[in-house]
C-alpha positions as CSV (number, residue, x, y, z in Angstrom):
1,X,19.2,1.8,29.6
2,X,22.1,4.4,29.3
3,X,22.6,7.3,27.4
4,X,24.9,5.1,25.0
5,X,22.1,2.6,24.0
6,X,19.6,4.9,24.3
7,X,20.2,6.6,21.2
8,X,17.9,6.2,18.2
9,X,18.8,3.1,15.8
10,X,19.1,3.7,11.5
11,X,16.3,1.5,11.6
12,X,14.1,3.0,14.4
13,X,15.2,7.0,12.5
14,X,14.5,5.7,9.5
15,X,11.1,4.2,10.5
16,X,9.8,7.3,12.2
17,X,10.5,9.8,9.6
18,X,9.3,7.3,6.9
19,X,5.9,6.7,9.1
20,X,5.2,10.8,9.7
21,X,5.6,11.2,6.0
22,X,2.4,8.4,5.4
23,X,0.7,9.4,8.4
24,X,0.2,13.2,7.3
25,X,-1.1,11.6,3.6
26,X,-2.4,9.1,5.1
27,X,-5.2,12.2,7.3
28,X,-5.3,14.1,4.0
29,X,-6.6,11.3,2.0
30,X,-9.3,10.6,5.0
31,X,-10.4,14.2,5.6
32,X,-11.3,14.1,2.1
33,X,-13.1,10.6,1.9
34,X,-14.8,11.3,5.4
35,X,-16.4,15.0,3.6
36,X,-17.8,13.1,0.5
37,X,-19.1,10.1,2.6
38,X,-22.6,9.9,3.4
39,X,-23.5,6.4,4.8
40,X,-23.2,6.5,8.3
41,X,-21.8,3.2,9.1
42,X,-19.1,4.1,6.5
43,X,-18.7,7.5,8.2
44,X,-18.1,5.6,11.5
45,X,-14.8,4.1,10.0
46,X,-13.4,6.8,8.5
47,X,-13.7,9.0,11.8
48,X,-12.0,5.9,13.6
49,X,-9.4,6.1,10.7
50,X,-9.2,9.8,11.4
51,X,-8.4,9.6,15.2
52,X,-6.1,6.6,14.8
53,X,-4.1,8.2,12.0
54,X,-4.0,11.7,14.8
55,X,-3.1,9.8,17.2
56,X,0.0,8.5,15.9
57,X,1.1,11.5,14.7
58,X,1.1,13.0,17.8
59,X,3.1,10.6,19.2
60,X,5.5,10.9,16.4
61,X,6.0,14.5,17.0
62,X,6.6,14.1,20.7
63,X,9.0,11.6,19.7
64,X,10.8,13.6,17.6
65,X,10.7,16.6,19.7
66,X,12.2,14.5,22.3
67,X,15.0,13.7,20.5
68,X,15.5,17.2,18.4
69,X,14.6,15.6,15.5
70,X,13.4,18.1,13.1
71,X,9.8,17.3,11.6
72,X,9.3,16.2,8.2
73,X,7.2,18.4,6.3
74,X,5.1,15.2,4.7
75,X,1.4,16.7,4.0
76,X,-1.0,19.6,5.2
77,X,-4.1,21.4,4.8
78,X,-2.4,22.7,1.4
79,X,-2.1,19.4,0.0
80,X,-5.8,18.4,-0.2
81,X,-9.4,20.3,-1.3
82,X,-12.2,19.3,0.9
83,X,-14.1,21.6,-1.1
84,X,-13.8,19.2,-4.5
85,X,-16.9,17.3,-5.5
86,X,-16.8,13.7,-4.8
87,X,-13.8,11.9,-6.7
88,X,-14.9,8.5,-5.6
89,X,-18.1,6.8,-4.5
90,X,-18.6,5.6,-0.9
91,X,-17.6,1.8,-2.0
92,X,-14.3,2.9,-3.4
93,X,-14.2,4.9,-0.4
94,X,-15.0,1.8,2.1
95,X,-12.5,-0.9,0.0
96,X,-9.5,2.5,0.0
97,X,-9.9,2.2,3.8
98,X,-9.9,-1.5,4.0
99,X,-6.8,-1.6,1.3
100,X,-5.0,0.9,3.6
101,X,-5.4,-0.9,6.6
102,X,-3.3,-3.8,5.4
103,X,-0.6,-1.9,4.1
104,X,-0.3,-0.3,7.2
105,X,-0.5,-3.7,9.2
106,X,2.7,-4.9,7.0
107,X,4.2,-1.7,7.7
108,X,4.0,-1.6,11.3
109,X,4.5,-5.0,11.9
110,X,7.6,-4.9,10.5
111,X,8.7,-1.3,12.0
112,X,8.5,-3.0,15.5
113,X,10.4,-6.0,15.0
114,X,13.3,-3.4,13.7
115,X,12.8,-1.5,16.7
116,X,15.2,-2.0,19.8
117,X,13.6,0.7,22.4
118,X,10.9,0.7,24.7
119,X,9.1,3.3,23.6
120,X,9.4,2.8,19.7
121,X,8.4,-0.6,20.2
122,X,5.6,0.5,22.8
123,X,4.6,2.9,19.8
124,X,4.8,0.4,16.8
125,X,2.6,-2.2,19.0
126,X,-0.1,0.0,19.9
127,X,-0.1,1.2,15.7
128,X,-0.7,-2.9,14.9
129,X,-3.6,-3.0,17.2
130,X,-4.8,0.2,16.1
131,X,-5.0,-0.8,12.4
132,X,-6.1,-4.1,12.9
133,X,-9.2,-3.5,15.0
134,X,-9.7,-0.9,11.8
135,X,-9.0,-4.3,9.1
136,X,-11.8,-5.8,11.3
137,X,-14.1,-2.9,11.2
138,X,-13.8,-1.8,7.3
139,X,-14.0,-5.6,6.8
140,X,-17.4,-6.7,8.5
141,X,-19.1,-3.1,7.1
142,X,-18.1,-4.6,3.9
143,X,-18.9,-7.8,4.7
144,X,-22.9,-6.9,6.5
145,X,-23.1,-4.6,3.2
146,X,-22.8,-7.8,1.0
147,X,-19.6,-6.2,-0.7
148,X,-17.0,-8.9,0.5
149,X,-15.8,-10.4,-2.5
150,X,-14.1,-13.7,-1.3
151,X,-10.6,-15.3,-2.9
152,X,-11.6,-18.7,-4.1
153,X,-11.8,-21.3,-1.9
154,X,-9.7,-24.5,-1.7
155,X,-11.5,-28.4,-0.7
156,X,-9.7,-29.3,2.6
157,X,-7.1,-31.8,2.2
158,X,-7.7,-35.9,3.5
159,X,-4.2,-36.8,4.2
160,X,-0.9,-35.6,3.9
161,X,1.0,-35.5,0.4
162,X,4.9,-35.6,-0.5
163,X,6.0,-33.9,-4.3
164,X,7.5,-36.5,-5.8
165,X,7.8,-34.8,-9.3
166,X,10.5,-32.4,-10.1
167,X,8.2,-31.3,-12.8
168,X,5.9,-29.8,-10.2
169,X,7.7,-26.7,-10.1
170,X,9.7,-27.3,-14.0
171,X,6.5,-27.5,-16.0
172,X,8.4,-30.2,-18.3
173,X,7.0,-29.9,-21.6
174,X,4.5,-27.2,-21.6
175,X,2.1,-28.7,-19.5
176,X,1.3,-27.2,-15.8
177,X,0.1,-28.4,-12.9
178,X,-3.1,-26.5,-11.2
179,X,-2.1,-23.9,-8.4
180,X,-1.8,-24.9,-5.2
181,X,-3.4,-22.5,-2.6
182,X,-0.4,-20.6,-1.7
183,X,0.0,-19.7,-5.3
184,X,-3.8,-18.6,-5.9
185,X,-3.9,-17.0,-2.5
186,X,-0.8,-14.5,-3.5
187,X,-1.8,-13.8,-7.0
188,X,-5.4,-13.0,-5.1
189,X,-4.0,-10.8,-3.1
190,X,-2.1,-9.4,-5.4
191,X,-4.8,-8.3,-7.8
192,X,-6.8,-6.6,-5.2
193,X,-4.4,-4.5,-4.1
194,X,-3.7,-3.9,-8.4
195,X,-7.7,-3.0,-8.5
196,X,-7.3,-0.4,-5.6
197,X,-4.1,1.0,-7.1
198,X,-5.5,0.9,-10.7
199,X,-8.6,3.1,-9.4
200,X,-7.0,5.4,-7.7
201,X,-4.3,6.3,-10.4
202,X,-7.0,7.0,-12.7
203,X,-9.2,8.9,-10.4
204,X,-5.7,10.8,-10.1
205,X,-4.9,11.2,-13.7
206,X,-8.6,12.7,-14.3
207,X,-8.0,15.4,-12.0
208,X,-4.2,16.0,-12.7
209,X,-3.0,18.9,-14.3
210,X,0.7,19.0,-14.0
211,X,1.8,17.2,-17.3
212,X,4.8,15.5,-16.0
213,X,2.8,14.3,-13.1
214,X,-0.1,13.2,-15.8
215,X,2.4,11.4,-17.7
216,X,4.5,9.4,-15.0
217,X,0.6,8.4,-13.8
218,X,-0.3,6.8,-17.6
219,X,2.8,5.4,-17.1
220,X,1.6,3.4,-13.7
221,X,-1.7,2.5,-15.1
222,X,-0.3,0.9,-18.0
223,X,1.7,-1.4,-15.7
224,X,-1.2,-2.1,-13.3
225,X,-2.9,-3.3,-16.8
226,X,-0.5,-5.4,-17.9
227,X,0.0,-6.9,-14.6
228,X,-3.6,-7.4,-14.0
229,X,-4.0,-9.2,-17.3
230,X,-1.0,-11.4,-16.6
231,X,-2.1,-12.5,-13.1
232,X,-5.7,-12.4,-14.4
233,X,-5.2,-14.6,-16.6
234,X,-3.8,-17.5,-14.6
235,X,-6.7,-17.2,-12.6
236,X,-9.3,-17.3,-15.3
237,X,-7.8,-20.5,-16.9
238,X,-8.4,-22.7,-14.3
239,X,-12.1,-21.7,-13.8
240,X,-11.1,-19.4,-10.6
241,X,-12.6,-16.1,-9.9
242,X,-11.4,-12.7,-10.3
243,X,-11.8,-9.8,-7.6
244,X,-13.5,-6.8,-7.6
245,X,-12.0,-3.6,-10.1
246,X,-12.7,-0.1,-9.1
247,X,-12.8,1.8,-12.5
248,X,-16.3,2.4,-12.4
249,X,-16.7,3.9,-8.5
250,X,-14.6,6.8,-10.1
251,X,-16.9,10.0,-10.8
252,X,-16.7,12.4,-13.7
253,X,-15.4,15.2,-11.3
254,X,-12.8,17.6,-12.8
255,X,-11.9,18.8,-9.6
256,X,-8.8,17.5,-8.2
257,X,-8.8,16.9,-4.0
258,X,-5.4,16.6,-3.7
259,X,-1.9,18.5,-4.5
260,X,0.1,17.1,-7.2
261,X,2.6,15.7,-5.0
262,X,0.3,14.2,-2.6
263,X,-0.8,12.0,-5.7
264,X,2.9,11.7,-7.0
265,X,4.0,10.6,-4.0
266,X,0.5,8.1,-3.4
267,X,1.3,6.6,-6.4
268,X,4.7,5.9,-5.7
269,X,4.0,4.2,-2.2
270,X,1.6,2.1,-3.8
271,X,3.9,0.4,-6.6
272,X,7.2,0.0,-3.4
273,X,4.5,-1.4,-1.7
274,X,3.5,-3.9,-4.7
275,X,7.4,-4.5,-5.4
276,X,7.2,-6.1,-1.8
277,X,4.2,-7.7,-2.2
278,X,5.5,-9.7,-5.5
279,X,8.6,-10.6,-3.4
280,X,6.5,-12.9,-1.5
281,X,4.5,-14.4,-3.9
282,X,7.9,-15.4,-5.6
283,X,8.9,-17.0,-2.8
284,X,5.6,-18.7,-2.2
285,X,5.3,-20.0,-5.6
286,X,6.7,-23.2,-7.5
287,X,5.2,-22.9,-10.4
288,X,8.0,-21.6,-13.0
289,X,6.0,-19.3,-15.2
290,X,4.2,-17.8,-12.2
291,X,7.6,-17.1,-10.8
292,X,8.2,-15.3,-13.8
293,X,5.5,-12.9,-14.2
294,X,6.1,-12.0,-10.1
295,X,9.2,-11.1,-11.4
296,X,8.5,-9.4,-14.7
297,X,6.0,-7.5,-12.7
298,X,9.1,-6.8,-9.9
299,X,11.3,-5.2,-12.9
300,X,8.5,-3.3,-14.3
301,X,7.4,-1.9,-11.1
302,X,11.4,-0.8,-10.3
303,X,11.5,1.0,-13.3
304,X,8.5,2.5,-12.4
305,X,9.8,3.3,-9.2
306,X,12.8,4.8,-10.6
307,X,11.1,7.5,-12.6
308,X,9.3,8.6,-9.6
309,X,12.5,9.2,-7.3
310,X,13.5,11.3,-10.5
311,X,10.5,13.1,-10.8
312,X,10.2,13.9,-7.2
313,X,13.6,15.2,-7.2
314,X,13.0,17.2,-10.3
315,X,9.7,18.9,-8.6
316,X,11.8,20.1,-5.5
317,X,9.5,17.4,-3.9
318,X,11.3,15.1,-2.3
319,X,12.6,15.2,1.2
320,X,16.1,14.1,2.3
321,X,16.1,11.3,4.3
322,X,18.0,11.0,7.7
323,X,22.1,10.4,7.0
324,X,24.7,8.6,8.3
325,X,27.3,11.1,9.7
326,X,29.9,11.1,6.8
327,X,33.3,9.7,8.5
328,X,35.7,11.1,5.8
329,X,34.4,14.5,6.6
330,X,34.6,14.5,10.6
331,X,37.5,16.7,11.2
């Protein structure tokens, strides 16, 4: 590969400086859970999560030194307390891990099909494998600790079936169809990632004392309510089970872990993350009023989204992304 083509891509930039940002969080967040943790097993996984996330962050700085690329400043030893009393108990601490682990999977996953050189791809690759064979391990702890909460389960079909009603998806006159188990699988999905986020933001908001920070954080829980209830709902009226919240693996602890912006800019990753998520289950769903609250929840979570880019920028805590050179102003 030349000189020419061997340039960094947008995407592949874009990617990497996006990825450094998370991954320095991403250590701050598991320095912290890893102090308060006491089980070993659970200990075991968060080290694993420790070296993983250290490991690609090297790499991302020789990467970036290799190309001149200035570092992002992302997160540091000034961004979290390892002093602070426990925040969360070990099984919020476990389920985080777990939680983490798939977003990371999307992330990845999707950072190495947009990646066009050997070595980025090489890199993205060896991040998938890394955070699936954590998935696996956070999962069977849960799982051997009798913690797995299941989504419901579907009877195996006996033949193939056709629609032959346009009123499978319409819901002509008011009267709805049961989900099919694309539909339940993505509101599922949905509403355990909503537990972890809805836990964590109020874990946050205890321990927050900048007011505009405090406020924009009510303002996320209130949506992770409404949402829940909405999706909840469907759920519960068709005699389907619920997963597991989080509000009560929260302490009474005071003490806040983490820097304001590390949970302003937590927060924020979670509900982009969920604006994806409900992307999908619109597209996987038929039914017309659970396409609607995917994309009720869409709009409220962009809204959401909007106040933090504002409040980031307000704080002096937002970094500028890579640009494209600005044509007009080449001389």
């Amino acid at each position: 590969m030349n000189k020419k083509t061997d340039k960094l891509t947008s995407p592949e930039i874009s990617n990497l400086w996006t990825h450094y940002i998370r991954e320095t969080m991403g250590i701050c967040v598991i320095n912290y859970m890893l102090k308060i943790t006491q089980d070993p097993e659970i200990i075991k996984v968060f080290q694993n999560a420790r070296k993983l996330g250290q490991s690609h962050l090297n790499k991302l700085k020789e990467l970036f030194n290799k190309e001149d690329f200035p570092l992002p400043k992302g997160f540091n030893e000034e961004d979290v307390n390892l002093k602070a009393p426990p925040l969360f108990t070990e099984l919020f601490c476990l389920n985080y891990i777990h939680t983490m682990s798939m977003y990371a999977a999307q992330s990845y996953s999707l950072a190495f099909t947009l990646s066009i050189r050997q070595d980025i791809r090489d890199f993205y690759y060896q991040c998938n494998i890394n955070t699936m064979n954590l998935y696996n391990e956070s999962l069977a702890i849960l799982d051997k600790k009798d913690l797995l909460v299941k989504p419901p389960m579907y009877s195996t079909p006996d033949k193939i079936k056709f629609i032959t009603r346009i009123d499978y998806a319409t819901d002509l006159f008011g009267i709805k169809r049961a989900m099919n188990s694309l539909e339940c699988g993505n509101i599922y999905f949905n509403l355990e990632k909503s537990a972890m986020t809805k836990g964590l933001l109020i874990a946050f908001k205890q321990v927050c004392k900048d007011k505009e920070v405090n406020k924009f954080l009510e303002k996320c829980i209130q949506a992770a309510n409404k949402h829940m209830s909405n999706f909840s709902n469907l759920l519960l009226t068709e005699d389907l089970h619920l997963p597991s919240t989080y509000d009560s693996e929260i302490t009474n602890s005071n003490v806040s872990p983490f820097s304001e912006k590390l949970m302003l800019f937590h927060a924020g990753f979670l509900f982009a993350a969920a604006i994806s998520y409900y992307g999908t289950a619109v597209i996987y769903s038929m039914r017309a009023d659970i396409v609607t609250f995917c994309e009720k929840a869409i709009l409220d979570d962009m809204l959401v989204y909007g106040s933090f880019g504002k409040l980031l920028i307000k704080k002096n805590w937002m970094e500028q992304p890579p640009n494209a050179d600005d044509r007009k102003n080449i001389k």
